[in-house]
C-alpha positions as CSV (number, residue, x, y, z in Angstrom):
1,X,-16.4,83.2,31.0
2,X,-13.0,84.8,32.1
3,X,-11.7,85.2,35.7
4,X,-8.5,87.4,35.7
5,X,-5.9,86.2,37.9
6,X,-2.9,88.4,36.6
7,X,-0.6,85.4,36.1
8,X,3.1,86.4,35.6
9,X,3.6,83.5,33.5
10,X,0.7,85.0,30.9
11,X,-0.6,81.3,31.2
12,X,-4.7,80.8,30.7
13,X,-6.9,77.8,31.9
14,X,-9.5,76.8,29.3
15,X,-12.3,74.7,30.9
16,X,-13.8,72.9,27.8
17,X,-17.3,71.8,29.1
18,X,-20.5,71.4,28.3
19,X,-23.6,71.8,30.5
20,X,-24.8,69.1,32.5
21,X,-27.9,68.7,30.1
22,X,-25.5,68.7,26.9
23,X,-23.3,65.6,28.6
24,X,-26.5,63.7,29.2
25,X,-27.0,63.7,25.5
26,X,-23.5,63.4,24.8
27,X,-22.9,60.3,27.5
28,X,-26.1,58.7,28.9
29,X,-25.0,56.8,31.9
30,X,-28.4,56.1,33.0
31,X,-30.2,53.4,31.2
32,X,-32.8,55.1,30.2
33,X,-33.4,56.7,33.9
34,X,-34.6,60.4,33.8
35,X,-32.2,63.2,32.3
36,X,-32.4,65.0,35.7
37,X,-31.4,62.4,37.3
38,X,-28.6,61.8,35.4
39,X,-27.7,65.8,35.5
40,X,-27.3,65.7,39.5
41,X,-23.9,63.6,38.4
42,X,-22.5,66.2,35.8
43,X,-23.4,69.1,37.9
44,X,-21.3,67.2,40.6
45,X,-18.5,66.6,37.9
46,X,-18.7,70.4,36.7
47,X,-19.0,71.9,40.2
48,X,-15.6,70.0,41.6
49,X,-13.9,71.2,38.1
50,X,-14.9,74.8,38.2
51,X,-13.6,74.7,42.3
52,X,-10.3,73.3,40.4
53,X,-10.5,76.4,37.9
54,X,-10.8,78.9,40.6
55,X,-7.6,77.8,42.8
56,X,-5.2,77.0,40.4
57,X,-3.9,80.2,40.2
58,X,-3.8,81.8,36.6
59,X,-6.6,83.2,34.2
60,X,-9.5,80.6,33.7
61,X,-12.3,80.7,30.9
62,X,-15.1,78.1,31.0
63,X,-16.2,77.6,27.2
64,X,-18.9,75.7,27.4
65,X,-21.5,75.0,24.1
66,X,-22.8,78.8,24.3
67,X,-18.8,80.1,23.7
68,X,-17.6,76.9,21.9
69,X,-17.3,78.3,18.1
70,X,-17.0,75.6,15.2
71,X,-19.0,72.1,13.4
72,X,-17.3,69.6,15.3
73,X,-15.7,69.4,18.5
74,X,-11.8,69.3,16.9
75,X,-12.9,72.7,15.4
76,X,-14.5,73.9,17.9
77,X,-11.8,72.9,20.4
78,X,-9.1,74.3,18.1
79,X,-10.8,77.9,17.8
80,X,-10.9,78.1,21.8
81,X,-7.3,77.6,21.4
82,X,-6.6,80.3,19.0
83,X,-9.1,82.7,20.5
84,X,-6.6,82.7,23.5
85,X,-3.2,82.7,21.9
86,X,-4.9,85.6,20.0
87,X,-5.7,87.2,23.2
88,X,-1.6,87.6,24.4
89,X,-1.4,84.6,26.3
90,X,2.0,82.5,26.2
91,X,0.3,79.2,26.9
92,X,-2.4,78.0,27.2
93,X,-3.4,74.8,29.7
94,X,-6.6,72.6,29.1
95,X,-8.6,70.5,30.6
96,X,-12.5,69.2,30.6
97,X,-14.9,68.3,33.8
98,X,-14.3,64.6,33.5
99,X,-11.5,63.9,35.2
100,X,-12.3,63.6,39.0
101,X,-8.7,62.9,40.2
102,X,-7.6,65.9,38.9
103,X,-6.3,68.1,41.6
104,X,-5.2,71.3,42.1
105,X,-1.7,70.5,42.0
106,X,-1.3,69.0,39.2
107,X,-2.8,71.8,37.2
108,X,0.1,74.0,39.2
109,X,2.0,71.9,38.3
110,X,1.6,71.8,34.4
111,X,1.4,75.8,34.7
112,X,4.7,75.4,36.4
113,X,6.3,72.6,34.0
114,X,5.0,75.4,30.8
115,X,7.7,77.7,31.9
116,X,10.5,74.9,30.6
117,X,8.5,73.3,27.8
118,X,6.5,73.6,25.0
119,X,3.7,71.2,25.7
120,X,2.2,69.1,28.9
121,X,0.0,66.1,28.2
122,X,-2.0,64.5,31.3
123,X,-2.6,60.6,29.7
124,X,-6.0,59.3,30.6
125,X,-6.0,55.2,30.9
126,X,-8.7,54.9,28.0
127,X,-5.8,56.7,25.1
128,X,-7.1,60.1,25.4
129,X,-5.5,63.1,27.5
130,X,-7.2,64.7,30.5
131,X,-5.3,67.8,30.0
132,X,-3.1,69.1,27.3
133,X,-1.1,72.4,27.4
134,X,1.0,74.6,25.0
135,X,3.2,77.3,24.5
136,X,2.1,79.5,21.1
137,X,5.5,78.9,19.7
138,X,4.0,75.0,18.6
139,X,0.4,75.8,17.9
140,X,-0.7,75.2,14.3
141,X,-4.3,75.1,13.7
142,X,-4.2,73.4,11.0
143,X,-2.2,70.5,12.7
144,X,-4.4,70.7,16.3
145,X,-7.2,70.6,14.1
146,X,-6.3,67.0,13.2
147,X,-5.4,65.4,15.7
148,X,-7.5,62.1,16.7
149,X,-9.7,64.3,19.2
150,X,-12.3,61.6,21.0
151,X,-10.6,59.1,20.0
152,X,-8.4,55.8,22.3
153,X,-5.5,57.1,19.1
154,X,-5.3,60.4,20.5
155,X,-2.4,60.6,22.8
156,X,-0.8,57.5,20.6
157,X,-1.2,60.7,17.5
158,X,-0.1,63.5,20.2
159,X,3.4,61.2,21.0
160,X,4.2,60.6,16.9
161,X,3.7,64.6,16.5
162,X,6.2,65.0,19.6
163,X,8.5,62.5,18.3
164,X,8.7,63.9,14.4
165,X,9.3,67.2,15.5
166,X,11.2,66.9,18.9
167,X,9.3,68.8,21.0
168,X,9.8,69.2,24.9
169,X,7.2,67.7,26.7
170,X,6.5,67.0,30.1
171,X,4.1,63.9,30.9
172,X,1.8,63.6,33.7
173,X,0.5,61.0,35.6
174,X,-2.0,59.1,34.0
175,X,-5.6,59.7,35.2
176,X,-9.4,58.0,34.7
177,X,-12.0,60.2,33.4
178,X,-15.6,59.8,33.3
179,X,-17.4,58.7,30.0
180,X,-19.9,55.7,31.0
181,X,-21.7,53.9,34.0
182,X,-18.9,51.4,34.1
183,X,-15.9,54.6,34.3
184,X,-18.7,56.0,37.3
185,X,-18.7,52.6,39.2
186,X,-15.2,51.3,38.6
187,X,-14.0,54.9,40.0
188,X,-16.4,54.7,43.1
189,X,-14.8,51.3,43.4
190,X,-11.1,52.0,43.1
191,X,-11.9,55.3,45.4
192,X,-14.3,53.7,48.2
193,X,-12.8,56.3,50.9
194,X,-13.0,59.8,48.6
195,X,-16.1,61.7,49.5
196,X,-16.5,62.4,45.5
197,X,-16.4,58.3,45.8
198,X,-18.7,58.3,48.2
199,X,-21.0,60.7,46.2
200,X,-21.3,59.2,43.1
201,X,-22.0,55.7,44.7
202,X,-25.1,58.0,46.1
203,X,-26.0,59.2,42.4
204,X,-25.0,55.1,41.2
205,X,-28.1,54.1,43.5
206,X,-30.0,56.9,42.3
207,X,-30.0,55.3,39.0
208,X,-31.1,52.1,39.8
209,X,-34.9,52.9,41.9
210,X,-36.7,56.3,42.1
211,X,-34.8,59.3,42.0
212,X,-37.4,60.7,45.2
213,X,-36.2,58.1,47.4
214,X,-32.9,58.4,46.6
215,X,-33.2,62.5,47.8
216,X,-35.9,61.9,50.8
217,X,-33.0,59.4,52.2
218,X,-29.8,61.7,51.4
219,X,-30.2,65.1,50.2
220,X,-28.0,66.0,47.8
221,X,-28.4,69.3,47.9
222,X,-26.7,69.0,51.7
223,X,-23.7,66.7,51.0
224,X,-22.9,69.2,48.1
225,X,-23.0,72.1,50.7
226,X,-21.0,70.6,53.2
227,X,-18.2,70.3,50.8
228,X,-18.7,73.3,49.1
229,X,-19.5,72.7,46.0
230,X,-21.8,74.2,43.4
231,X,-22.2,74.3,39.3
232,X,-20.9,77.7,38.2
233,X,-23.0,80.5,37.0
234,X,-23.8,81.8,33.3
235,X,-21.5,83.7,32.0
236,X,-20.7,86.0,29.9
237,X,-19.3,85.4,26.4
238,X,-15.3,85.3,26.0
């Protein structure tokens, strides 16, 4: 999917997600609850990263496993990369849908920190990066292809490649992501006021009786319109 904002600083977003089925496979939170059940929390995750997407500013493409290109994720993350360096753009800024403190500032302002260097890491607290961003001038497949991708070594691999060949970085703040039921309820737990807190505590007891109750009690469907939120439509290959 593209959505063409015209950035002056020729800077493109690239969502790297999968659908919510593909993450149940890829991180069962449940316990051996019911896939769908466990969906209604990365459709929750993918809607507030696409809303993310949309206001940040530049040119955003969501690549999720119909677009992604490659045998393993490094390759297939790397080829998204290159696809979009290929396409003109400068830089290039990415980030995944697991990351709910995220906000739209802080994407603005790694778009905004590209301008005066070549790369922007956003550290996550379990050794990977929640977003990574660079200018073409320091892509090498070959050597992004490498990197410790899914990995706790992977920002400790991103800092040695900095340091041996003095690149410009700018560092976020350090973020949590979402890769387990204990990420889910120690974020609900560190966030009891956010209403994304308050949601996933609603999708937490979902998983532990029947998922019927759970919606004849609170519909989902209205909490997610009252915030706005919704998963983002099939697109397009791009």
């Amino acid at each position: 999917m593209i959505n063409k904002k015209m950035d002056p600083n020729n800077t493109a977003l690239l969502v790297f997600s999968l659908s919510a089925k593909k993450e149940v496979v890829r991180k069962p939170i449940g316990d051996g609850h019911r896939p769908e059940e466990q969906e209604a929390l990365f459709n929750l995750l993918i809607a507030n990263t696409r809303n993310l997407a949309t206001q940040c500013g530049v040119d955003f493409y969501w690549v999720d496993e119909h677009e992604q290109i490659g045998d393993n994720f490094s390759s297939r993350f790397t080829n998204a990369f290159q696809k979009l360096f290929d396409a003109g753009y400068d830089n290039v800024i990415s980030i995944g849908n697991d990351s709910p403190d995220l906000t739209t500032q802080l994407l603005q302002d790694a778009v905004h920190k590209l301008e005066s260097n070549k790369m922007v890491l956003g550290p996550s607290k379990d050794g990977g990066v929640y977003l990574i961003g660079l200018n073409k001038e320091i892509f090498h497949h070959g050597t992004f292809l490498n990197f410790r991708w899914q990995t706790s070594f992977l920002l400790d691999s991103l800092k040695d490649y900095i340091d041996t060949h003095k690149i410009d970085v700018e560092i976020l703040r350090e973020l949590s992501d979402i890769d387990s039921r204990k990420d889910l309820e120690d974020y609900a737990k560190s966030n009891p006021t956010s209403l994304l807190s308050k949601l996933f505590k609603l999708l937490i007891a979902s998983l532990n009786r029947k998922w019927k109750r759970t919606l004849e009690a609170v519909p989902l469907a209205l909490h997610l319109s009252n915030i706005g939120l919704r998963a983002p439509p099939v697109f397009n290959s791009f």
